[in-house]
C-alpha positions as CSV (number, residue, x, y, z in Angstrom):
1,X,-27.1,9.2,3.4
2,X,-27.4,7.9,0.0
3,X,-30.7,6.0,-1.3
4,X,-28.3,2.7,-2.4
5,X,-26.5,3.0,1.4
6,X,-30.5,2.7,2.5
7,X,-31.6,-0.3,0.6
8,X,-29.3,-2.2,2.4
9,X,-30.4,-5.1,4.8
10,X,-30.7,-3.8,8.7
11,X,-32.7,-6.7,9.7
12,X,-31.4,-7.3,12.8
13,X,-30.3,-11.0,13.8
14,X,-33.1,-12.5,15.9
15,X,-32.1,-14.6,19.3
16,X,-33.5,-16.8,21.9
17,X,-34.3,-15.3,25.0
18,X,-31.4,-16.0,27.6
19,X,-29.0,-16.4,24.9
20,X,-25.8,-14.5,24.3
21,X,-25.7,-12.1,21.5
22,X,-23.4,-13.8,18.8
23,X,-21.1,-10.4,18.3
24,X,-20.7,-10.6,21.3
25,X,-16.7,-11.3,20.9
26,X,-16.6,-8.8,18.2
27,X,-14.9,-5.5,18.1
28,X,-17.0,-2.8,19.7
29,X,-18.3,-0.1,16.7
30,X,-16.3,2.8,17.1
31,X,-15.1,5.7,14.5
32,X,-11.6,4.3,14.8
33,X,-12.5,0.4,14.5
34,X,-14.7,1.3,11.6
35,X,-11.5,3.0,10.3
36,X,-9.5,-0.3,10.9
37,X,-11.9,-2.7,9.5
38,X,-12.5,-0.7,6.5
39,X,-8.9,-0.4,5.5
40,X,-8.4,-4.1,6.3
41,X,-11.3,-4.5,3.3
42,X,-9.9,-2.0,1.1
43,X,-6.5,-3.1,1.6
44,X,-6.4,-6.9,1.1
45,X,-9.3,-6.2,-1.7
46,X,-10.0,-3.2,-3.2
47,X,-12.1,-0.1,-3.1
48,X,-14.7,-1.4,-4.3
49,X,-15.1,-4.7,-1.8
50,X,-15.9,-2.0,0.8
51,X,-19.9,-2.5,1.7
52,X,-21.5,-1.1,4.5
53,X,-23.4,-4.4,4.8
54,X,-19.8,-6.6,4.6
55,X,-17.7,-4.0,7.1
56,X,-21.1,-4.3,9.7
57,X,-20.7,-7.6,9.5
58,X,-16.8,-7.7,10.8
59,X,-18.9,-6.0,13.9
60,X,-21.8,-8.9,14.5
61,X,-24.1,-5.8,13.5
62,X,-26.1,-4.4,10.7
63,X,-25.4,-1.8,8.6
64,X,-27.8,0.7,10.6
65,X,-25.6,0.5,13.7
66,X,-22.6,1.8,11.6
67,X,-24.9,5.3,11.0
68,X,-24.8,5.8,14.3
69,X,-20.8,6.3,13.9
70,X,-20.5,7.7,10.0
71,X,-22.7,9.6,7.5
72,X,-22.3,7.3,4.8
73,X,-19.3,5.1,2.9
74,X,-17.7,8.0,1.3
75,X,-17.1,9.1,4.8
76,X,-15.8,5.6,5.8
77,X,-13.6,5.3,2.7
78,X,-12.3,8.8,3.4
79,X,-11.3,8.0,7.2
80,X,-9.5,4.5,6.3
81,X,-7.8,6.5,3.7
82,X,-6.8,8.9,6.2
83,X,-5.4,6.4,8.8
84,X,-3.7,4.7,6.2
85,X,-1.7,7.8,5.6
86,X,-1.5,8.6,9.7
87,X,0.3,5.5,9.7
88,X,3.3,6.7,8.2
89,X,6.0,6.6,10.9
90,X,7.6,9.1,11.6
91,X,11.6,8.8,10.9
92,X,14.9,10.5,11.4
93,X,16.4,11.6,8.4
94,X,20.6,11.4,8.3
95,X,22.0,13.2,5.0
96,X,25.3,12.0,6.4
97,X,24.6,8.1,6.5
98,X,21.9,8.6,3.7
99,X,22.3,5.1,1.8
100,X,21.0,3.9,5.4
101,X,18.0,6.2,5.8
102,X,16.9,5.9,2.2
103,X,16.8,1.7,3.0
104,X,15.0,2.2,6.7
105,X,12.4,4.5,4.9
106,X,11.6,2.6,1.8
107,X,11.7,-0.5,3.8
108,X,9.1,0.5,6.7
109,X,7.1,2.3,3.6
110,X,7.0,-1.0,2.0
111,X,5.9,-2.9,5.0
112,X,3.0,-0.3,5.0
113,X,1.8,-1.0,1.6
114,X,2.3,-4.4,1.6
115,X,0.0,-4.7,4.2
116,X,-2.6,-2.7,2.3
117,X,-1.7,-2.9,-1.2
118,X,-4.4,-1.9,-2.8
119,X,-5.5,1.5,-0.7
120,X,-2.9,2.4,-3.7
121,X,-5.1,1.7,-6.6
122,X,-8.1,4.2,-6.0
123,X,-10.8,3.7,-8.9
124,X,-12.0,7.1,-10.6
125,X,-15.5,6.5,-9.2
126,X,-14.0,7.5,-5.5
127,X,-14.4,10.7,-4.5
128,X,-12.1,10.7,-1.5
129,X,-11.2,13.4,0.2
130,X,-8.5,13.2,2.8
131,X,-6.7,15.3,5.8
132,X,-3.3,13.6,6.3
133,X,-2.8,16.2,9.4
134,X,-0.1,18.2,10.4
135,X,2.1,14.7,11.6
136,X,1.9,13.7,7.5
137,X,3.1,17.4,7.0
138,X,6.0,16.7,9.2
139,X,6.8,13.8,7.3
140,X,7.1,15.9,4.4
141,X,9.2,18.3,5.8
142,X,11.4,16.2,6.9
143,X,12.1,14.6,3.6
144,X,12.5,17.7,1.8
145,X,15.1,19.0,4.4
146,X,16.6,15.5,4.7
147,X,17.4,15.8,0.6
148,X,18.5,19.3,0.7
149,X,20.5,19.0,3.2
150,X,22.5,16.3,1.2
151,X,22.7,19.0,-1.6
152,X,20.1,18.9,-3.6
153,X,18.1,21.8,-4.9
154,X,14.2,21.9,-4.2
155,X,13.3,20.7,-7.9
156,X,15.4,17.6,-7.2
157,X,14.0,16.8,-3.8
158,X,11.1,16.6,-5.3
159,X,12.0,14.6,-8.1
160,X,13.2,12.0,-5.6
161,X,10.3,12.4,-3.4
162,X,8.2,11.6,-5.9
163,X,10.3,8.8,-7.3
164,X,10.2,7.3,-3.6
165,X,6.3,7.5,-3.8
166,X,6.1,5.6,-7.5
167,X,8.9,2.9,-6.4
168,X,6.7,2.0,-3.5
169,X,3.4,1.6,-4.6
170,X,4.3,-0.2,-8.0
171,X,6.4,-2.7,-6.2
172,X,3.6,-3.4,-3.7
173,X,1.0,-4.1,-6.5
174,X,3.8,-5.7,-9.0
175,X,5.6,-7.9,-6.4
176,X,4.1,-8.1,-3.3
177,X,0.7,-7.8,-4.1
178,X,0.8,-11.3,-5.9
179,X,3.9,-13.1,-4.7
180,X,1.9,-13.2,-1.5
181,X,-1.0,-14.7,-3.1
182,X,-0.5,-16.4,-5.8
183,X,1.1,-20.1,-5.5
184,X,5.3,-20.0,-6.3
185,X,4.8,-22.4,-9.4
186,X,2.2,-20.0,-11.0
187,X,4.6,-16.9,-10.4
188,X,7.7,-16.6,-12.3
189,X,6.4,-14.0,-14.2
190,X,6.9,-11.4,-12.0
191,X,10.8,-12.5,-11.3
192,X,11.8,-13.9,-15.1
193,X,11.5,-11.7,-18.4
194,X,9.3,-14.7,-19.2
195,X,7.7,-17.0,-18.0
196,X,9.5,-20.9,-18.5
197,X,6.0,-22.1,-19.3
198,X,5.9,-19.4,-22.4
199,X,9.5,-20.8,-24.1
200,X,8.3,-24.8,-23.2
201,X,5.4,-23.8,-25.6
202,X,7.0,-22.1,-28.1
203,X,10.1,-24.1,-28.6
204,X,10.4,-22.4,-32.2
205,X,11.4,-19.1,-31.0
206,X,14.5,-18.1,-31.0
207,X,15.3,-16.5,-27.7
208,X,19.1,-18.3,-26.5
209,X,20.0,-15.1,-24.4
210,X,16.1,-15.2,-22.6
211,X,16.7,-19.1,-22.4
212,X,20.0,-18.0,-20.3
213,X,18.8,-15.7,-18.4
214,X,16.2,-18.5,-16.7
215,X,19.0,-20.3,-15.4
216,X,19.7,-17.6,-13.0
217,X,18.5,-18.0,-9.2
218,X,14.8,-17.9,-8.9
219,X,14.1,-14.3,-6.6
220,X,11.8,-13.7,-3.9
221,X,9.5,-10.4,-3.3
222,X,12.3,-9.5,-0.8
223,X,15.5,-10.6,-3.3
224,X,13.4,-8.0,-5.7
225,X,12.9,-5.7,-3.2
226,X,16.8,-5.2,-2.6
227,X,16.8,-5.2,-5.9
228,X,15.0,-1.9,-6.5
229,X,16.7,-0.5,-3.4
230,X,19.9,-0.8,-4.5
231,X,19.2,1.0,-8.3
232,X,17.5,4.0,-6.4
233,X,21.0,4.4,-4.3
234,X,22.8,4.2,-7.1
235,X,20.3,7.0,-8.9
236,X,20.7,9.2,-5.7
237,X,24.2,8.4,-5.8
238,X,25.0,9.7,-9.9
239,X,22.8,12.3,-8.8
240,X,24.9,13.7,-5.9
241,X,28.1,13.5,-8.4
242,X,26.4,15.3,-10.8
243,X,25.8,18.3,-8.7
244,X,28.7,21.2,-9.3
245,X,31.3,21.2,-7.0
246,X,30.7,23.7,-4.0
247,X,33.4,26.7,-4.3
């Protein structure tokens, strides 16, 4: 354990005698719910929220009761990371209805991150060191065989593995990650090529096609969503018609 995790406050709360402990409603410490709490923190607000002082306190404890559980916060970071990859359901992959499976996948992987959006964004400073286990390895597997069993060779399986992996996280710290938060008025920047507020102030530029394009329907994280989904089926697609014709 680290000298900083030691300066920490583990004054435990005092109480009356008779009186019921305050935490006691709270979620009993275990590995797994310090696991839970601890992505809930680095999820909603960053790697760098996550205190051993702020996560005890989700328990009605101090920080001293959690070292009963973990070694420090690296190995708390490193076990929410991990269960944020166990999470990963495990899917069946059709290569014959594809367009289907690629939406069920990219959809359940974007509820994921939308729930933790920023496990995504892991500062230089972590050192985290993860096991996804043998279920994330399955997952793997069955991507890769699910994309060369539509035709593709390994290099492009990979290609579009890695594509999925980029189209996910970006849209869940682009979209997501502030369409949920911030108010609809104060957004438009993520949906419009710019904002109305930036032409209203500069009435002097002369932009009639980006003043056009405004009039269009306002879109929603999900409208976007669809929106992405749909060019990646038709990347998949130009990518299947490329491929040479089978003898």
């Amino acid at each position: 354990m680290s000298d900083v995790d030691r300066t920490e406050d583990d004054t435990p709360v005092k109480r009356g005698r008779g009186r019921p402990r305050k935490d006691a409603s709270q979620v009993p410490i275990t590995k797994e719910a310090i696991a839970s709490e601890a992505l809930k923190i680095i999820g909603s607000e960053g790697f760098t929220a996550l205190t051993m002082n702020g996560l005890a306190g989700r328990f009605g404890a101090t920080s001293r009761a959690l070292y009963n559980y973990v070694s420090d916060r690296q190995e708390v970071v490193n076990m929410a990371v991990e269960l944020f990859i166990r999470s990963t359901p495990l899917l069946e992959f059709d290569p014959v209805n594809w367009r289907d499976t690629v939406r069920k996948f990219y959809r359940v992987s974007r509820a994921l991150y939308r729930t933790y959006p920023l496990v995504a964004v892991v500062p230089i400073s972590e050192r985290v060191e993860v096991d996804g286990g043998p279920r994330y390895i399955e997952m793997m597997e069955r991507l890769l065989r699910f994309y060369t069993d539509m035709g593709f060779e390994m290099p492009q399986a990979l290609t579009l593995i890695r594509a999925f992996s980029r189209d996910i996280m970006s849209f869940a710290l682009q979209a997501d990650y502030f369409l949920d938060r911030v108010p609809e008025g104060r957004n438009d920047y993520i949906s419009r090529v710019v904002p109305q507020a930036w032409l209203e102030r500069y009435p002097e530029a002369e932009a009639p096609l980006v003043r056009e394009s405004l009039k269009q329907p306002r879109m929603d994280s999900d409208d976007l969503f669809e929106e992405l989904l749909q060019l990646r089926i038709l990347s998949i697609q130009g990518m299947l018609d490329a491929l040479p014709a089978a003898d």
